[in-house]
N, C-alpha and C positions, 0 to 999 in steps of 0.2 A: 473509394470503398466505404469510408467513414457516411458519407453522405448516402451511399447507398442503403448503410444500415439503417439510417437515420430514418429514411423515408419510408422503412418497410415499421419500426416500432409503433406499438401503439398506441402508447403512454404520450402527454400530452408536455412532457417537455425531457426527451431522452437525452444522456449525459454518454456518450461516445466515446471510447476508449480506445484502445490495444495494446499487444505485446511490444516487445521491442527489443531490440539487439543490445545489449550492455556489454561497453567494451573498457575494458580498465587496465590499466599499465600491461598485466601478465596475461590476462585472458578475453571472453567474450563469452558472451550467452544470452541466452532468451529469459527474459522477463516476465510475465511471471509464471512462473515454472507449470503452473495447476492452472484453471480456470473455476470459477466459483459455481459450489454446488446449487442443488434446487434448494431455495427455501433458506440457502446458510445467510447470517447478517453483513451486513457488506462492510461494517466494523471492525467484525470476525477476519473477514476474508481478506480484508489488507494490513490487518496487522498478527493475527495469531500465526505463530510458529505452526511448520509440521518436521521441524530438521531444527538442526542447531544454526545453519544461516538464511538469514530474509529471502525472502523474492517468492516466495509460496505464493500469495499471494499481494499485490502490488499495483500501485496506477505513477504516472509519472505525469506534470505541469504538460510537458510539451504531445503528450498520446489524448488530450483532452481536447473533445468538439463540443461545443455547449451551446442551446439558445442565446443569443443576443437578450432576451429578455430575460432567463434565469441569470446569466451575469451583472447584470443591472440590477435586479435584487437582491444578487448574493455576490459582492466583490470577493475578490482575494482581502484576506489580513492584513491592512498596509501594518510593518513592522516586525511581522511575522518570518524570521528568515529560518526558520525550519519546518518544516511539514504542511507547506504551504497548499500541496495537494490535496494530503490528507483533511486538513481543515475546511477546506471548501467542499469536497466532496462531502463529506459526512453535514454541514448543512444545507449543501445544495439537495442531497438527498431527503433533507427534514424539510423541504417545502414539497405542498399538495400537485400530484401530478408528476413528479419527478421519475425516473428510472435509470436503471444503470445497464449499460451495454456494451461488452468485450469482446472485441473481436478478436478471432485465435490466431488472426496473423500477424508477426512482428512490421509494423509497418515503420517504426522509427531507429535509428541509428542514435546510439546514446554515447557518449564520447564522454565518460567517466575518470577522468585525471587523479585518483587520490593523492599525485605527489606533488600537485599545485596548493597551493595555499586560498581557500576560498573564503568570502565572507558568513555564508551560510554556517561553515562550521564550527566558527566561533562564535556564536551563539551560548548565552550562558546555561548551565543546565538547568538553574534555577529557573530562568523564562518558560523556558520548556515546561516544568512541572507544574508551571503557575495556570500556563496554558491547559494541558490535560486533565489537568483539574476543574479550569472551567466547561473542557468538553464533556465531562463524563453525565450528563444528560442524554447524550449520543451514543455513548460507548455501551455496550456488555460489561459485567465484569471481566470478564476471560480478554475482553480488549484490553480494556484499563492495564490489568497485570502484563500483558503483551507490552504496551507501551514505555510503561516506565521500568521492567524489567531487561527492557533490549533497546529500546530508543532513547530515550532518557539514563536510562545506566552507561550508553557508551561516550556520552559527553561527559559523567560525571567520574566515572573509573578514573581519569588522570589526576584526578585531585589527590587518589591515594588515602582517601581519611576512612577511617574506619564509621566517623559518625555520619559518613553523607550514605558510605554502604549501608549501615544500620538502619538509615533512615526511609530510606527509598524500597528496599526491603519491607520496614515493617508499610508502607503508604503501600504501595501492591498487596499485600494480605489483608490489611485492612480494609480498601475499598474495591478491590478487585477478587477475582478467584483465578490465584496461578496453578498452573500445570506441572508436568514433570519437566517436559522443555524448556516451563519457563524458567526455571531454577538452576537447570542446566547451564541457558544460553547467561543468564543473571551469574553464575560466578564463572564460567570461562571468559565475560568479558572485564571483569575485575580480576583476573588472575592470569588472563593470556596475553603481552602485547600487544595492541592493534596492528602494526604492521605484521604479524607471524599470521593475525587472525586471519587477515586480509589476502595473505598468501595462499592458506591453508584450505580459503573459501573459493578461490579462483583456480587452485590446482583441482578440488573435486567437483566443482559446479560446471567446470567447461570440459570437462568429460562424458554430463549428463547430457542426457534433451531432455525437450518440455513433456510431461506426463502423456504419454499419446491417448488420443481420444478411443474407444471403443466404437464399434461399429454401430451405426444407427443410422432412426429414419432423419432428415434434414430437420435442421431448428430453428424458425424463423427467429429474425432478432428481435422480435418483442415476447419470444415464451422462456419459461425458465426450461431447462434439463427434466425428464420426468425421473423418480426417482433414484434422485441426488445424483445420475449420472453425469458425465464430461460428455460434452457435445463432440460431432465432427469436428478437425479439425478448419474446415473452411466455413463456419457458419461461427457464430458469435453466442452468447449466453448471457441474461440478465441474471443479478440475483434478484430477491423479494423481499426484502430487510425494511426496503423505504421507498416510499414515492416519491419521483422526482419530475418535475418539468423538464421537458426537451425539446428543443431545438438547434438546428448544425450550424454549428460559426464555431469556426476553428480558432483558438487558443493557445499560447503559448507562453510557461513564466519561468520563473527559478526553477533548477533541476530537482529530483526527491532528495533530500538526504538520508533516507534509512540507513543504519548501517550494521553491518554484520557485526 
């Protein structure tokens, strides 16, 4: 199906996606919840909140199909054990020719263990920040504040110190522009448990489905949504944010870590 898409895009080196099945100790669901609008930034759309937990919008290492030749100028981050997705997409997408394209059906099975001990997770927060800070070239502001307000706050939250909250706080207003959510998701995860969070987020997210699509004409996968709407659900959508090279060679690496 991937390859399918592949060969109908018309961007000269398409980056291939999908949804996917997220299965975690209490529950299960579809990933990522929305598909991305016309025209929205593809920064935006995998990292800004529309709810107080992730997956609005989302890509995971193993729903990734990429030219052979875009991965050879753009590796993964050896040393990188968080966001390893995230940071290759947002440069893969910063090379000439690039696109991005989502297809609306969960074609992967994601086998989510929170109650295993992984390496990815202990990652220090401080790497993290050191990181986002070098990507913010790539980012929006509205990302920026997305990231270290919910990605980076939830590694650092366990410290407990009021000067890492202080500090990460004032680094989102300062170089980003937060939201009403982001403020929101920024002190319910310094002030809620992780495990209650994680509870909390799997008892109301596997109640939902994915945003259903509206009725429309067919979308081939190299156009965006005309405006700003959600494609069929059997047809796939680009954003426009960034050009990207493409070609299909299937890829697989470390899982996402975002966390609710």
């Amino acid at each position: 199906m991937q390859l399918a898409y592949a060969r109908q895009a018309t961007a000269a080196l398409p980056v291939i996606a999908s949804r996917l099945v997220n299965k975690t100790p209490r529950a299960e669901f579809v990933m990522p919840r929305r598909l991305p609008l016309d025209g929205e930034p593809v920064c935006e759309y995998l990292t800004v909140r529309r709810g107080l937990f992730h997956g609005d919008g989302f890509i995971q290492t193993s729903t990734i199909m990429a030219p052979t030749s875009l991965l050879r100028r753009v590796p993964f981050t050896v040393g990188l054990r968080r966001q390893q997705e995230l940071d290759w997409t947002l440069r893969a997408l910063d090379q000439d020719g690039a696109d991005l394209v989502i297809a609306a059906e969960p074609l992967v099975l994601w086998h989510q263990d929170e109650d295993r001990p992984r390496i990815s997770l202990n990652s220090p927060w401080e790497a993290q920040l050191e990181w986002v800070r070098k990507m913010r070239p790539l980012l929006t502001p509205k990302a920026y504040a997305a990231i270290v307000m919910s990605i980076i706050s939830s590694m650092a939250a366990p410290t407990r110190s009021f000067r890492v909250f202080r500090m990460l706080l004032g680094d989102a207003r300062r170089h980003g522009r937060p939201s009403a959510i982001d403020y929101l998701t920024f002190f319910q995860i310094w002030l809620i448990p992780p495990q209650l969070r994680h509870t909390l987020r799997d008892r109301i997210l596997s109640r939902r489905r994915p945003a259903p699509a509206p009725d429309a004409e067919p979308v081939p996968a190299t156009s965006a949504t005309r405006g700003g709407g959600v494609p069929p659900a059997d047809h796939p959508v680009r954003t426009t944010a960034a050009a990207l090279p493409v070609s299909p060679v299937p890829t697989t690496g470390p899982g996402s870590d975002v966390r609710s």
